[in-house]
N, C-alpha and C positions, 0 to 999 in steps of 0.2 A: 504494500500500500504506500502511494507517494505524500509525501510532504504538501498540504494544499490543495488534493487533489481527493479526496476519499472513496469518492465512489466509482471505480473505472468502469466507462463507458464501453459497450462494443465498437464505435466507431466516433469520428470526430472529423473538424473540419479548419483549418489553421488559415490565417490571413497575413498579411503583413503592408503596412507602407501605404495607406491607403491615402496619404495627404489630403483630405477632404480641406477646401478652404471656401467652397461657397455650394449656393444648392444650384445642384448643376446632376447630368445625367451618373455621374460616379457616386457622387450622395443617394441618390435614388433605388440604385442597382447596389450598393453597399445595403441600406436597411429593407429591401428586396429581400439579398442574401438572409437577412437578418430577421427576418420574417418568416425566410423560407426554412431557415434551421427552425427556428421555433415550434413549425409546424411538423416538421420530420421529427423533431425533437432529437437535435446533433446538437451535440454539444460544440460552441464555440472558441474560439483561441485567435486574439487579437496579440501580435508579436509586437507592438508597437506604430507611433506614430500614427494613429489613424488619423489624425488632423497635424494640416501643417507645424502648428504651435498649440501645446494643452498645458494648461494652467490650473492644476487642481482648485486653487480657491476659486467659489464661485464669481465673484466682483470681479475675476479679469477673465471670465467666459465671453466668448466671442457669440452675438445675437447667432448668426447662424446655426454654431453648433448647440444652441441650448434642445431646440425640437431632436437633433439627434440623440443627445443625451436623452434623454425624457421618454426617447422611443425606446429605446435599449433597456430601461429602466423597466418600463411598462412589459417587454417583452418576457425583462426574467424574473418580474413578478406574476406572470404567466404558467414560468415552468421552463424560460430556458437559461442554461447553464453557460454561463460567458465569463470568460480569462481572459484575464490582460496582463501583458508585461511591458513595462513600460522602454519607449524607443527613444535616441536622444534628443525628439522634440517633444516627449513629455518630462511634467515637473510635479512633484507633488500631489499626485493623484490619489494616493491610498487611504488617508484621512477619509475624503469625500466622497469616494467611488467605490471602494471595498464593502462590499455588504448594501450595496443602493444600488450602483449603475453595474457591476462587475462581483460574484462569487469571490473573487479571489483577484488582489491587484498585487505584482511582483514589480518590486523597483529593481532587479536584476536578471534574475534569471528563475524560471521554474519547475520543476519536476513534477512527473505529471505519470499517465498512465492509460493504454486503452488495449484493453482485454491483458492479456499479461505484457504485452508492450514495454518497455522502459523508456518513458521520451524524457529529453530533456530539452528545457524551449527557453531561446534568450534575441533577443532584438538581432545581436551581432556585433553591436557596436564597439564592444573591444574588443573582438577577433586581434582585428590586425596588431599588434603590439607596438610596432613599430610607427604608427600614427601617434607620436608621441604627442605633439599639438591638443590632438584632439581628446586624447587621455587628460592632458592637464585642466583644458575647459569643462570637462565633462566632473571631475573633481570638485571645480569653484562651485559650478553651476548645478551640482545635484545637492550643493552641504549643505548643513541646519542653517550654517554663519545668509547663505543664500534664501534657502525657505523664509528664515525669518523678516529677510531684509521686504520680500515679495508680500507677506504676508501683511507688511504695514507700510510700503509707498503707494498713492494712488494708482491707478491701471495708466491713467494720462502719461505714465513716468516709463511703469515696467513695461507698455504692452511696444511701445517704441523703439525702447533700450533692446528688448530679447531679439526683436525681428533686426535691428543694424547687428548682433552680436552673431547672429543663424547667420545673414549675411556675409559676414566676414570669415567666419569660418568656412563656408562653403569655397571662397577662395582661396581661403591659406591651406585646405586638403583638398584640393584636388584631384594633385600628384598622388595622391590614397585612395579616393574613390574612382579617380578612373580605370584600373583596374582594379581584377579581382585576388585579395590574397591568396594564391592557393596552398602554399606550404602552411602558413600560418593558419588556415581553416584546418589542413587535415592534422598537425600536430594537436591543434586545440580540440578536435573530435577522436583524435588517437585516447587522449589523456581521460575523454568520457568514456570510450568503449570500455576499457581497462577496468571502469569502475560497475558495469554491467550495463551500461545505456546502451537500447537498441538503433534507437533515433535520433539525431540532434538537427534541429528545424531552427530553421537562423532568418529572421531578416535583413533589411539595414539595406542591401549592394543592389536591393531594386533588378538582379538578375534570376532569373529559374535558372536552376540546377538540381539536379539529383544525381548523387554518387554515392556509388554501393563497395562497400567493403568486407573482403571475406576477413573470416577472424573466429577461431576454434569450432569448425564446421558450421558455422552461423554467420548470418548474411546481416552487417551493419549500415548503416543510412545517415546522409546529410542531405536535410532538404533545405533547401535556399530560395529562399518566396521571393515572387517577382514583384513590382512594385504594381498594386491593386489596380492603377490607371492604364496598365498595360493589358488590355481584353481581360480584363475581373477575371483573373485566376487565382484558384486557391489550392490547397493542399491539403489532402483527406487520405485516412487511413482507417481500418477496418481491424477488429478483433480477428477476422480470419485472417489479414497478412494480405490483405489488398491494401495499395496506395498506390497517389501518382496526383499528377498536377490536372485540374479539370476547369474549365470557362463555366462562370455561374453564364446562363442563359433564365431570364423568367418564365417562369410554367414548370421546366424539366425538374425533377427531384435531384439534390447535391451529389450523391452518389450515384455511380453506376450500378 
């Protein structure tokens, strides 16, 4: 039984990178998706970032995203079960969101479970080790010394500051995001197999991948979600040992 995770599902459905930043056809087809688990009753798995910028306290929510909150909310006071780990455009979410909008909200990483499965799910964002930049900002910008500051400047101040600060940072790494780490993903998914992980499901690099590795007659897995504005695909897996990357379409049911 995992850590946050109690009751393992037959099957599941994982997302990632979904930058929603206004209501537009990706919003749409996002609480679609979200509507459509609810009703298949799959449990969901948000790796991060679902909106450009998230701001756990309510007073620097963005009007847009309040109806998407409020839907998600209304969903898994329904009966459906939704995870979130937070990506490095969210802040401060677990306070608010844990146990309201989200079962379980992980500010790093989370261990989880479907049929006897061992997944372990994290944004991605310190994959690469060697993006030291972005390691350091990600230090200031997740600490209490930071929470607290956010927690008592007007929005007029923060909501300005974080969008010039995402800015900058998308050009000082670059050189890091535009390729993909690949030794630095498979040491870091080496060092979970070893520990019994069957899966490790990563957001963050905005590319699909899937890479399978053999390892004591048993068949290991990194899935690497694409970023959700790229034809709405997601990442689903089965207690029988089915998975693979599939396009939500409206009407059709999540799995095959």
């Amino acid at each position: 039984m995992e850590k946050g995770f109690p009751n393992s599902p037959d099957r599941a459905i994982f997302l990632a990178d979904a930058h929603l930043n206004q209501e537009d056809i990706h919003t749409r087809n996002f609480l679609a998706l979200a509507d459509a688990a609810a009703a298949e009753k799959v449990p969901l798995f948000l790796l991060g970032d679902v909106f450009d910028l998230w701001f756990g306290n309510p007073g620097l929510t963005f009007a847009f995203q309040k109806p998407i909150v409020e839907r998600l909310r209304q969903l898994r006071g329904e009966g459906l079960r939704i995870y979130y780990v937070e990506g490095n455009r969210d802040f401060y979410l677990k306070r608010e969101h844990e146990g309201t909008t989200f079962d379980v909200v992980s500010e790093g990483e989370m261990h989880a479970a479907v049929g006897e499965k061992r997944l372990f799910l994290s944004h991605g964002d310190t994959v690469n080790r060697a993006d030291f930049a972005y390691r350091f900002w990600k230090g200031i910008s997740k600490s209490r010394l930071a929470n607290e500051a956010v927690a008592h400047l007007p929005p007029s101040i923060i909501l300005p500051m974080a969008d010039r600060i995402e800015r900058n940072m998308k050009r000082s790494n670059r050189r890091h995001r535009g390729t993909f780490p690949e030794r630095e993903c498979r040491e870091y998914a080496m060092r979970l197999f070893r520990q019994g992980v069957d899966f490790v499901i990563l957001g963050h690099f905005h590319q699909e991948r899937l890479t399978r590795f053999s390892r004591e007659e048993s068949t290991k897995i990194v899935a690497v979600l694409p970023s959700w504005k790229d034809r709405w695909r997601y990442f689903y897996l089965t207690a029988g040992g089915a998975y693979g990357f599939r396009a939500f379409k409206p009407g059709e049911p999540l799995l095959p």
